[in-house]
VOPAKOL-382676 format. One record per residue (C-alpha): residue number from 1; x, y, z. Coordinates in pm, whole numbers, plus 50000, padded with zeros to 5 digits. Layout:
<pts>
+-----+-------+-------+-------+
: num :    c1 :    c2 :    c3 :
+-----+-------+-------+-------+
: NUM :     X :     Y :     Z :
...
+-----+-------+-------+-------+
</pts>
This chain:
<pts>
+-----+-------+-------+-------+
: num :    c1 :    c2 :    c3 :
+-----+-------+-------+-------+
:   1 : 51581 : 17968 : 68498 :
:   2 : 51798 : 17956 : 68807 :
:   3 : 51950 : 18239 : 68739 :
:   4 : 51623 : 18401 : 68717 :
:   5 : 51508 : 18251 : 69047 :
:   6 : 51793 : 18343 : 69212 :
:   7 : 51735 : 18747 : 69108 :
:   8 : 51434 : 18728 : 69253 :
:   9 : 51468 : 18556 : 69566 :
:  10 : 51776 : 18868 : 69607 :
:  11 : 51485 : 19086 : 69508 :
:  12 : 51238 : 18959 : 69704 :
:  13 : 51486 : 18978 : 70047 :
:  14 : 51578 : 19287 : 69945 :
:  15 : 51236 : 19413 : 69933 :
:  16 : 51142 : 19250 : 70295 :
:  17 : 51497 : 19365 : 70427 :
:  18 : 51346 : 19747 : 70306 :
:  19 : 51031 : 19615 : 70465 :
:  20 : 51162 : 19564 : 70831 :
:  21 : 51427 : 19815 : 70827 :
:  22 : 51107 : 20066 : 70827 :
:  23 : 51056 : 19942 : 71213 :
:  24 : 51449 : 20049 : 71282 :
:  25 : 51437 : 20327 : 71579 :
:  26 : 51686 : 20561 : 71346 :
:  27 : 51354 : 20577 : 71110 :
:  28 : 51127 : 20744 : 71404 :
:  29 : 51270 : 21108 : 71410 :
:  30 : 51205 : 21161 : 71030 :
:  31 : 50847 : 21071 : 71045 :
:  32 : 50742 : 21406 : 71208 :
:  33 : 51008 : 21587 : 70975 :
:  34 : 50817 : 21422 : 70688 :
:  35 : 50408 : 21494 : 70827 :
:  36 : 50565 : 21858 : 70926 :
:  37 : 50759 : 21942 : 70601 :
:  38 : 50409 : 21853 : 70416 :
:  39 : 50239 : 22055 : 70602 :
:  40 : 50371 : 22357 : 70452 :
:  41 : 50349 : 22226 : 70090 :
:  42 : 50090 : 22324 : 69834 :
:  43 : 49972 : 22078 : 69590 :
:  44 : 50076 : 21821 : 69850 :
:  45 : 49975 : 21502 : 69735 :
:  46 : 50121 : 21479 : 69375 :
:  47 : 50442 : 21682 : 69597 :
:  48 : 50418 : 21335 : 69805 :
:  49 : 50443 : 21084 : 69496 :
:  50 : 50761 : 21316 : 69405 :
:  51 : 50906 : 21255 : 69737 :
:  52 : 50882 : 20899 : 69745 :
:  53 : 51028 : 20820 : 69401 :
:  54 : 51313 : 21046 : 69516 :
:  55 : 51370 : 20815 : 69800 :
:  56 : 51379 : 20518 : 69584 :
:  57 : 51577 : 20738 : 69310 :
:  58 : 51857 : 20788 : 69613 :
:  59 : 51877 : 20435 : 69728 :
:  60 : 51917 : 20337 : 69369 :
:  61 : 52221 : 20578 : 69332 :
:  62 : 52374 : 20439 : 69635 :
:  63 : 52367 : 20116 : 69503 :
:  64 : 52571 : 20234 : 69164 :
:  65 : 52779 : 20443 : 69370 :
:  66 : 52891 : 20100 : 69555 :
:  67 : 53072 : 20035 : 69223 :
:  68 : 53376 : 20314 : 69292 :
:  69 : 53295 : 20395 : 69639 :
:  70 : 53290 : 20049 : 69794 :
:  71 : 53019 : 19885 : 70046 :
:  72 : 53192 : 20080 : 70340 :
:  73 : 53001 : 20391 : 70222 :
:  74 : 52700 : 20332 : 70441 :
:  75 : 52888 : 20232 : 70762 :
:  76 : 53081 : 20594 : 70748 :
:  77 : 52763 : 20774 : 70696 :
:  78 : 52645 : 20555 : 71015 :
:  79 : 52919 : 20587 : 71208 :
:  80 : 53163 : 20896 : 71121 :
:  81 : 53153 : 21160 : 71372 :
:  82 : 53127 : 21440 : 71103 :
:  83 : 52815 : 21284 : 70965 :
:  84 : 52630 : 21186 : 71322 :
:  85 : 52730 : 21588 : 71430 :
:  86 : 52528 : 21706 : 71149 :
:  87 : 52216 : 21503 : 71168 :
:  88 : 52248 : 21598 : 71549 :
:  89 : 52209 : 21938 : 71400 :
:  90 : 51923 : 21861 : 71142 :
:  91 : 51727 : 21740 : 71403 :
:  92 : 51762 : 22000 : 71701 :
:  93 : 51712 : 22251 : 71394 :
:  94 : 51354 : 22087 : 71297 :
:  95 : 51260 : 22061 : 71699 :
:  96 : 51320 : 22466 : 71730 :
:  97 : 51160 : 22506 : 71393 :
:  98 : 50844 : 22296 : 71527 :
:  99 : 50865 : 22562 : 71847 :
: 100 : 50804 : 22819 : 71556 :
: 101 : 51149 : 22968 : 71638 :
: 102 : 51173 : 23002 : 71280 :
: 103 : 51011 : 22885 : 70940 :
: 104 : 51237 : 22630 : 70746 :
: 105 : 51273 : 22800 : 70401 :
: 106 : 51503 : 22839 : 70138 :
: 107 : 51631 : 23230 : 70063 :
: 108 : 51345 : 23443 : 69948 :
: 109 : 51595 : 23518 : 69600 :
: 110 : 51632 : 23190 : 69568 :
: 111 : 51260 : 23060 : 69597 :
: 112 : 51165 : 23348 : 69360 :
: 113 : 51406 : 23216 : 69110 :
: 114 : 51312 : 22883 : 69111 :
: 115 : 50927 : 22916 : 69128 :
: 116 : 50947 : 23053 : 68812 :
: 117 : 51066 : 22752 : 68695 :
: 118 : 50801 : 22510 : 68757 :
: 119 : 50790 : 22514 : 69134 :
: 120 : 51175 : 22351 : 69176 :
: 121 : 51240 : 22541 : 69481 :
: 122 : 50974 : 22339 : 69614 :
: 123 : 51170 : 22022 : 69507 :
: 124 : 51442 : 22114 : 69594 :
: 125 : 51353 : 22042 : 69941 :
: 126 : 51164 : 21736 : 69838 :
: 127 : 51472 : 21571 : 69745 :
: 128 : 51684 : 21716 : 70012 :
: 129 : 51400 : 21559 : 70299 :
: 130 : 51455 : 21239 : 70079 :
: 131 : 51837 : 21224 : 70094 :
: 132 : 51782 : 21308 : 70506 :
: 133 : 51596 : 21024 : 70512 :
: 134 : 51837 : 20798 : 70354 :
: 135 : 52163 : 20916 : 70474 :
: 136 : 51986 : 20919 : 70872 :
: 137 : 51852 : 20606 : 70806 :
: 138 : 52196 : 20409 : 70788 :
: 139 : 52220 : 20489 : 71170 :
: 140 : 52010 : 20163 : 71159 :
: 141 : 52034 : 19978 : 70791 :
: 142 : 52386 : 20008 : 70716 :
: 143 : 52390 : 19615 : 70818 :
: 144 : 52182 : 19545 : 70543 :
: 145 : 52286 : 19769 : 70326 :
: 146 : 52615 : 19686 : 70351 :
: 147 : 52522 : 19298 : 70283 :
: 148 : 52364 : 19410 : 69956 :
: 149 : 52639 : 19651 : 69814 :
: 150 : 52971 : 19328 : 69874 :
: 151 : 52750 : 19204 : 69553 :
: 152 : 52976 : 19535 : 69386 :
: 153 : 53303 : 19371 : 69477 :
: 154 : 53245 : 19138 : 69219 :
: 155 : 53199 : 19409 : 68913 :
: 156 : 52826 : 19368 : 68942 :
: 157 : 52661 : 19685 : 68863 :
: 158 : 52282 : 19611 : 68814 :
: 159 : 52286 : 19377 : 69097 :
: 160 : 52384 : 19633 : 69358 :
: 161 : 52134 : 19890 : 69183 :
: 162 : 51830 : 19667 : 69134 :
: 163 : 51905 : 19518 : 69491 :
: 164 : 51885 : 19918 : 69681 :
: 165 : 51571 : 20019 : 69428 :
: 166 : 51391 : 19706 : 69605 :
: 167 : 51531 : 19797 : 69921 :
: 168 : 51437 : 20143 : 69879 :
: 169 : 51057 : 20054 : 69765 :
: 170 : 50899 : 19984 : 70120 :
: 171 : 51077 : 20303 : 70236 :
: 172 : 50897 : 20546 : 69924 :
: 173 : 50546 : 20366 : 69931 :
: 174 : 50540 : 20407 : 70358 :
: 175 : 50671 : 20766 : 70371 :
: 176 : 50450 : 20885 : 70037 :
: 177 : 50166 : 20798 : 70287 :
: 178 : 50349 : 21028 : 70555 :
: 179 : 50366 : 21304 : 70297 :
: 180 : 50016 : 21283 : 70230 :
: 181 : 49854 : 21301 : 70565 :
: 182 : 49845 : 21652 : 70614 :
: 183 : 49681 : 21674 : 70317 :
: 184 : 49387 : 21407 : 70520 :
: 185 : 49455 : 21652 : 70846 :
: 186 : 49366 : 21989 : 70594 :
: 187 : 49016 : 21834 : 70495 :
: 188 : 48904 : 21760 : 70818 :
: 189 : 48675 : 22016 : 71011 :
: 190 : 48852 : 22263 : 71211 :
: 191 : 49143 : 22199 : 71364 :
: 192 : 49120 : 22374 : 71665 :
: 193 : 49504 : 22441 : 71877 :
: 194 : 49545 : 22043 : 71878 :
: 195 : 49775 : 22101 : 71565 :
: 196 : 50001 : 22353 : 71745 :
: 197 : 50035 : 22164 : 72069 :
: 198 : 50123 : 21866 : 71800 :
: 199 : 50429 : 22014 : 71642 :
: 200 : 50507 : 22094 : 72011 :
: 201 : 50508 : 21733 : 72110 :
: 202 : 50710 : 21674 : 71788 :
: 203 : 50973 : 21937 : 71902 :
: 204 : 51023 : 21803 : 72189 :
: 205 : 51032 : 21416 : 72028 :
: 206 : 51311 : 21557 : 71795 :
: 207 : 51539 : 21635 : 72063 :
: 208 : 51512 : 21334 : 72180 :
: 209 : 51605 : 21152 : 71919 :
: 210 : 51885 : 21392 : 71829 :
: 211 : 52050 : 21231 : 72118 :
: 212 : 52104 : 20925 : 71909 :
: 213 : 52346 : 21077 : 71691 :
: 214 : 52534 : 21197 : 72004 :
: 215 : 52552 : 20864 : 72155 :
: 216 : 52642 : 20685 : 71800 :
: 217 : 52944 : 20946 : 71802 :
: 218 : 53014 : 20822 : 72232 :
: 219 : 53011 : 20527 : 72138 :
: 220 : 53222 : 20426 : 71824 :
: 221 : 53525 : 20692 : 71926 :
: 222 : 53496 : 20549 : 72313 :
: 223 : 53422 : 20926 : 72459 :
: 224 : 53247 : 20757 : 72753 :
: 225 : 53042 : 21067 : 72807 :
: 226 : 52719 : 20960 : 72721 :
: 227 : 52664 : 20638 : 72922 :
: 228 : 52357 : 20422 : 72939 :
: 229 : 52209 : 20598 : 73212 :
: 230 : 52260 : 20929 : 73162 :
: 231 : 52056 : 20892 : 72827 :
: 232 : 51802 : 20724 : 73024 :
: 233 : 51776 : 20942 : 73228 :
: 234 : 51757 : 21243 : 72991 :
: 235 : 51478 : 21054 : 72799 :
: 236 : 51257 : 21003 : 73109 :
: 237 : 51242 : 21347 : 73168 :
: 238 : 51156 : 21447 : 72803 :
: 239 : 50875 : 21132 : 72848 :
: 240 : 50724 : 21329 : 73136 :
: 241 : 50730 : 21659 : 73041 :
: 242 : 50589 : 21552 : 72653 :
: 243 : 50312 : 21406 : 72931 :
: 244 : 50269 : 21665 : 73130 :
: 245 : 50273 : 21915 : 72831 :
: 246 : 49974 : 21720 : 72667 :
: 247 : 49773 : 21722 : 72986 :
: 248 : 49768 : 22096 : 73003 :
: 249 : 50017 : 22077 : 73331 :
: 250 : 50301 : 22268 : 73041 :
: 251 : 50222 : 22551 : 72814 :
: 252 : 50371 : 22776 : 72587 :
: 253 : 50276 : 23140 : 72559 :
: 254 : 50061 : 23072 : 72240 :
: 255 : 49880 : 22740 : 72387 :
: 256 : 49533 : 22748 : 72529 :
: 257 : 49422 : 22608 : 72834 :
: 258 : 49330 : 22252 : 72800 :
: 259 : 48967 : 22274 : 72877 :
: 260 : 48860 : 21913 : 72753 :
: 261 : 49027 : 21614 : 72827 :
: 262 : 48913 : 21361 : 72586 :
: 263 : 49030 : 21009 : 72490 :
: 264 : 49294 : 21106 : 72265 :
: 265 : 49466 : 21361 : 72500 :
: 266 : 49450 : 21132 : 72770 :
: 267 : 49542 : 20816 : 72587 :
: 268 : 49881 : 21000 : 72413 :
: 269 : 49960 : 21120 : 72795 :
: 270 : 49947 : 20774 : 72935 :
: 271 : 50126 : 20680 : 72633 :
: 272 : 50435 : 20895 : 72720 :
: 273 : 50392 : 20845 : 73119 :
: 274 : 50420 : 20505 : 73084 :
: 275 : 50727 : 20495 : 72811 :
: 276 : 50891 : 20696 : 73107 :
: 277 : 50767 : 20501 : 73434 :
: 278 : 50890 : 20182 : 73210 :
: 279 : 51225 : 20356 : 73170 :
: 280 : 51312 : 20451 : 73534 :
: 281 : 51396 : 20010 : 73633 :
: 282 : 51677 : 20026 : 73366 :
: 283 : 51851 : 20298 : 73528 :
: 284 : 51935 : 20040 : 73771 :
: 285 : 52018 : 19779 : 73560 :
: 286 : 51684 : 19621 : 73454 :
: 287 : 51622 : 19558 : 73088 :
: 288 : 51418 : 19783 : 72863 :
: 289 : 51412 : 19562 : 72552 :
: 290 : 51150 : 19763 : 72382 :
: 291 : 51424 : 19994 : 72345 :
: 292 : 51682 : 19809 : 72249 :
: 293 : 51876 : 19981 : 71942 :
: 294 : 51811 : 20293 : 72080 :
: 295 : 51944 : 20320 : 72391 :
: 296 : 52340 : 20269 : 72462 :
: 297 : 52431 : 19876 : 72505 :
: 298 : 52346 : 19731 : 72798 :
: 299 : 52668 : 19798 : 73082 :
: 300 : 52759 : 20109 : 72882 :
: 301 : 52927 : 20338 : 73129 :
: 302 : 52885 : 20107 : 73415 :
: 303 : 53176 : 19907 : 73514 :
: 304 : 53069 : 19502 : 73524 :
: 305 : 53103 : 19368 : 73826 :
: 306 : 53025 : 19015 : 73708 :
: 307 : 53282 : 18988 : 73450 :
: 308 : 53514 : 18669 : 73388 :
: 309 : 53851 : 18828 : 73537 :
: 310 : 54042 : 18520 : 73460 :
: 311 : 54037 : 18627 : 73068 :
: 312 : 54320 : 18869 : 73017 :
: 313 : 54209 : 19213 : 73077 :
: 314 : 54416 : 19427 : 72847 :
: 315 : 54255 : 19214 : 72532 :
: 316 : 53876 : 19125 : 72623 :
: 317 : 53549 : 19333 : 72641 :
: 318 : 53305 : 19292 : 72871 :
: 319 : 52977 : 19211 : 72712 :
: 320 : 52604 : 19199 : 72835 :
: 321 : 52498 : 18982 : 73120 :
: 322 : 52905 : 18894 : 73268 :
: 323 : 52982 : 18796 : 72945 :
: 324 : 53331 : 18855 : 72800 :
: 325 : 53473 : 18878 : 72466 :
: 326 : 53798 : 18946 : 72273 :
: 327 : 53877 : 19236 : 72105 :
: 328 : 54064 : 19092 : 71849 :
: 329 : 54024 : 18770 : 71607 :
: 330 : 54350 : 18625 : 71614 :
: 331 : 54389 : 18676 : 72007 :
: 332 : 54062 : 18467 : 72031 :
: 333 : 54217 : 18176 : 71826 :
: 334 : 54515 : 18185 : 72068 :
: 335 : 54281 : 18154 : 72385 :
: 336 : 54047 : 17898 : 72248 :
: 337 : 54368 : 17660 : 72151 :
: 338 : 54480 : 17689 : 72511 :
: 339 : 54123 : 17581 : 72608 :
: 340 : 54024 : 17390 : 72370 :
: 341 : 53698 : 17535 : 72294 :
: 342 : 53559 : 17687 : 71950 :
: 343 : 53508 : 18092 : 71888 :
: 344 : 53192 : 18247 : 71830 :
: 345 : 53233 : 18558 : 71647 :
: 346 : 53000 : 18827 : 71666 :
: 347 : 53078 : 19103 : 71416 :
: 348 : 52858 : 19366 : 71574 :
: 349 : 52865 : 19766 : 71579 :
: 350 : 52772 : 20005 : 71804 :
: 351 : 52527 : 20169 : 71618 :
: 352 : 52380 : 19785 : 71502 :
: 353 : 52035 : 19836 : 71629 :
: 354 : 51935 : 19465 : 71558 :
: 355 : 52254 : 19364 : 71725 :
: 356 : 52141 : 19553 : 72049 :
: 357 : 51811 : 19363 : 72037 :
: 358 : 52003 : 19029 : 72023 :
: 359 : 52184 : 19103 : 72327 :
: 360 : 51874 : 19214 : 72498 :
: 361 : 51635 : 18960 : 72428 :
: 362 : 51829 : 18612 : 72299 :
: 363 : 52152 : 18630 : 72475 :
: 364 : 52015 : 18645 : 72846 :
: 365 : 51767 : 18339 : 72803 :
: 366 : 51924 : 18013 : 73006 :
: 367 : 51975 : 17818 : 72704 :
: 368 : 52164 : 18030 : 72546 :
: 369 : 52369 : 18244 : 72793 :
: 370 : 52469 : 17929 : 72949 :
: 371 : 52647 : 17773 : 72589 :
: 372 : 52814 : 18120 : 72564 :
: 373 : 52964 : 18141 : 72891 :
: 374 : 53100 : 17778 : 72910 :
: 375 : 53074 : 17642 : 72616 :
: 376 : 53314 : 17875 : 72354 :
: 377 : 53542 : 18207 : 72338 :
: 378 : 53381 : 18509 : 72207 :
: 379 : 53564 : 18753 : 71971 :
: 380 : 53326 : 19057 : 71993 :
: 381 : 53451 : 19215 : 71660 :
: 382 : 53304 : 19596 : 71624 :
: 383 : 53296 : 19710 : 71282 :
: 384 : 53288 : 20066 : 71310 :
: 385 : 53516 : 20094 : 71596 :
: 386 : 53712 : 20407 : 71574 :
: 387 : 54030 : 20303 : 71768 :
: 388 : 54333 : 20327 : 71568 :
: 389 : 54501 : 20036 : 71495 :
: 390 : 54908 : 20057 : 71575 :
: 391 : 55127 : 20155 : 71310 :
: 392 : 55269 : 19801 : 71250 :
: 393 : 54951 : 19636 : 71248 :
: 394 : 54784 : 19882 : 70996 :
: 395 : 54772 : 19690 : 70678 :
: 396 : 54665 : 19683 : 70272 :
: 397 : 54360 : 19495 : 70231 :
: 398 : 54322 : 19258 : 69908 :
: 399 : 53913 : 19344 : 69910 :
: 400 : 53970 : 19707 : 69789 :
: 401 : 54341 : 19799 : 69822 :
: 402 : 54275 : 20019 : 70095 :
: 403 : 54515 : 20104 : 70410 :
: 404 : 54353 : 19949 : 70715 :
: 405 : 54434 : 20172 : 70942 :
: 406 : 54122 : 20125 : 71247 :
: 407 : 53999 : 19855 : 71428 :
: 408 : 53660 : 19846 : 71267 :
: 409 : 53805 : 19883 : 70939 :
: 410 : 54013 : 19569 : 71028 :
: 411 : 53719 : 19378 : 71160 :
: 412 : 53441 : 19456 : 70834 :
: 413 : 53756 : 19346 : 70625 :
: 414 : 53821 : 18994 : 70782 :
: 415 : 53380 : 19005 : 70725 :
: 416 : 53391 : 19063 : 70378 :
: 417 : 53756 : 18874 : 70311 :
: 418 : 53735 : 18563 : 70507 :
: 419 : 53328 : 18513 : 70536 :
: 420 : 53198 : 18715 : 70254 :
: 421 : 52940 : 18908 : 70453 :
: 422 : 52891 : 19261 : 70545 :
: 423 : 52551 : 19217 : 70797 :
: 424 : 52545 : 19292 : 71141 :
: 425 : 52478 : 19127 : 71335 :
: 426 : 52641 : 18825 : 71199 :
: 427 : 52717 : 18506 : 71377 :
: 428 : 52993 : 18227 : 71300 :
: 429 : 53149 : 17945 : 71482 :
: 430 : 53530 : 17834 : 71375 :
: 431 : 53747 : 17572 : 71531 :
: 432 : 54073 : 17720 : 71701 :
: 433 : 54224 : 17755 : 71345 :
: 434 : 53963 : 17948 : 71227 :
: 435 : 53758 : 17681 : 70985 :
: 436 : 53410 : 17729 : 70988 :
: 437 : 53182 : 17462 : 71122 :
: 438 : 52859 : 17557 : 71027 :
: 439 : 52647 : 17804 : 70838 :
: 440 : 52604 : 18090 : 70989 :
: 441 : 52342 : 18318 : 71161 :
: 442 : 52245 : 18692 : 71185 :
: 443 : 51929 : 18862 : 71374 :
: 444 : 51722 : 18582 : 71478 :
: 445 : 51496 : 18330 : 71729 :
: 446 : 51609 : 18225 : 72042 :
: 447 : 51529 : 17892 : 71937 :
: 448 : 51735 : 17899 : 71607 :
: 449 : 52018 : 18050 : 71757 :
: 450 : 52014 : 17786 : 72029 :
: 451 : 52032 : 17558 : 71766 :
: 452 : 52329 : 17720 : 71628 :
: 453 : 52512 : 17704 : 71916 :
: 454 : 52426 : 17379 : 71990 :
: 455 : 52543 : 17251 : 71616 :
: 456 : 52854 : 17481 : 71633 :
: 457 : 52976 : 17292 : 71967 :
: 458 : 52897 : 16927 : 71820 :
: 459 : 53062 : 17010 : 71493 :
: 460 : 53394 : 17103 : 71708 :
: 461 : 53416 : 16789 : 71887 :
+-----+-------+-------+-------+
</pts>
């Protein structure tokens, strides 16, 4: 019976883990892929029920292929270069495709060959905008993902599978609705050009959002070419020309003149006009926490004045809001003996969406900014850090036997190893030997991780 509860409460957070990860920003950009993509598609809705159990089908094979492949799978999908480049691609290739640059098809031999087999050229595509979804949407899950797959270290098949099929479920029943909504937009009355200045406004919202993959790239191999602002900046001005576009002020050669402007048009323009008037205060340092996981971390590409310079430079980080942290674990330990405080880990990545949204809206509050300055040492750990560890620190780990040979493999390994955990972000508290005090925390309240701090610095003394 406990064992039975226990399946389903895994289930059941699964399921509600799928749920949220939904609202992850990495999930936007394949929403208009998905309503465009079923657009073009003939027998559409039963075409839709076929794309969402391939979804499901795909999360399910990840969750097998955690077995040989290990739960580091999803963070190299999230975080490789290679990978990031060509979703980049994918998505600049569906904005020119949305400009009608080009029809996205498969080679007329090919179709031909396949249609005569029961449509599968058609399904072919299916499941290839289902794996795009999947793969893209690690940018953002591979947190949670990654928790659920360290069940496979243990030689526990079904649990890894079942665990990804009930992750995968919110993702197929939400995006079968996508699918099916230009199937709603085809029996409504005329149309009118409102659908061709749409995939316009999708276009340009796919370039965008390409950037994303450009900045995950920036960030985790420490290119420092893509800072904070510059991607602000870059999305203010697609913000205001999407605006301007929708009012008529922007045309293409195709698009009529706008000669009514009705509550819609006018509503979607403020819409973007105000996402980029809300933007332009973070270029100088404000926050723009509705954006948080998106945009670059907070000080990204700007050098922080406000840091702690009496931490040793060569080994620290600096971290939102003058905070500082330590690069590595063990060099943490060795500071917090000397002051006698306890270490707050944060195992964090820099393409953790949730993790941004932690630094954006619970770490500057009073109560809690002011028990992480003075009240412990931070080791900032960064699990998909790309900087090479040195050749005498590059190790064999005991979790899969693999050669250690980055800094963000080093960092998910002490996760898994020493705390049995693969979410980001993750919070724990250890005395300056590296004991745990109390349980720990991921994405959560300011009030509960107030708490946690709180506990943490009473459980040192």
């Amino acid at each position: 019976m406990q064992e039975s509860q226990s399946i389903f409460s895994f289930l059941t957070t699964a399921f509600l883990a799928g749920f949220a990860s939904i609202f992850m920003p990495c999930i936007y950009p394949i929403m208009p892929m998905t309503v465009s993509f079923f657009t073009k598609q003939s027998h559409g809705s039963r075409k839709a029920f076929i794309y969402g159990f391939s979804i499901m089908l795909i999360f399910a094979l990840i969750g097998l292929a955690a077995v040989p492949f290990g739960s580091a799978f999803p963070n190299f999908i999230s975080t490789h270069w290679l990978p990031n480049l060509i979703f980049f691609v994918i998505f600049v290739f569906f904005g020119l495709s949305f400009f009608g640059l080009f029809e996205i098809v498969l080679p007329h031999e090919t179709v031909n060959k396949v249609d005569r087999m029961s449509e599968k050229g058609g399904l072919v595509g299916i499941f290839f905008m289902a794996l795009t979804l999947v793969l893209v949407s690690f940018s953002c899950t591979v947190p949670i993902v990654g928790s659920l797959l360290v069940a496979a270290a243990s030689g526990e098949i079904w649990r890894p599978l079942w665990g990804m099929l009930a992750f995968g479920l919110p993702f197929g029943l939400v995006f079968t609705t996508l699918a099916m909504f230009p199937q709603m937009l085809k029996s409504m009355p005329k149309s009118g050009s409102w659908l061709g200045e749409l995939k316009i406004v999708f276009g340009l919202l796919e370039f965008a959002l390409a950037l994303k993959f450009l900045s995950n790239i920036d960030l985790t191999y420490h290119f420092n070419l893509l800072g904070r602002n510059t991607f602000l900046a870059i999305w203010i001005v697609f913000a205001f020309v999407i605006g301007l576009y929708i009012m008529g002020f922007a045309r293409m050669p195709s698009d009529k003149k706008v000669e009514k402007y009705g509550p819609v048009r006018i509503g979607f323009a403020a819409l973007f006009f105000g996402l980029g008037i809300y933007m332009i205060p973070a270029l100088s340092g404000k926050s723009a926490s509705l954006l948080a996981g998106i945009l670059p971390p907070e000080g990204y590409g700007i050098v922080n004045a406000h840091a702690n310079s009496a931490l040793p430079n060569d080994k620290v980080r600096n971290l939102p809001h003058g905070l500082q942290g330590f690069y590595d674990y063990d060099d943490a330990l060795a500071y917090a003996k000397e002051v006698k405080k306890p270490v707050f880990i944060d195992f964090t990545g820099y393409a953790c969406a949730n993790c941004r949204k932690m630094e954006e809206n619970v770490w500057p509050k009073p109560e809690v900014l002011e028990r992480l300055k003075n009240d412990f040492v931070i080791a900032s750990l960064y699990v998909d850090d790309k900087k090479e560890l040195p050749k005498e620190k590059q190790y064999k780990s005991t979790y899969d036997d693999e050669i250690k040979v980055t800094v963000g493999e080093k960092n998910t390994d002490l996760q898994i190893t020493k705390f049995n955990s693969n979410a980001q972000p993750y919070y724990f508290i250890v005395d300056n030997e590296g004991k745990q005090l109390i349980n720990p925390v991921g994405y959560t309240s300011v009030e509960e991780f107030v708490k946690f701090l709180e506990e943490g610095k009473k459980s040192f003394k």
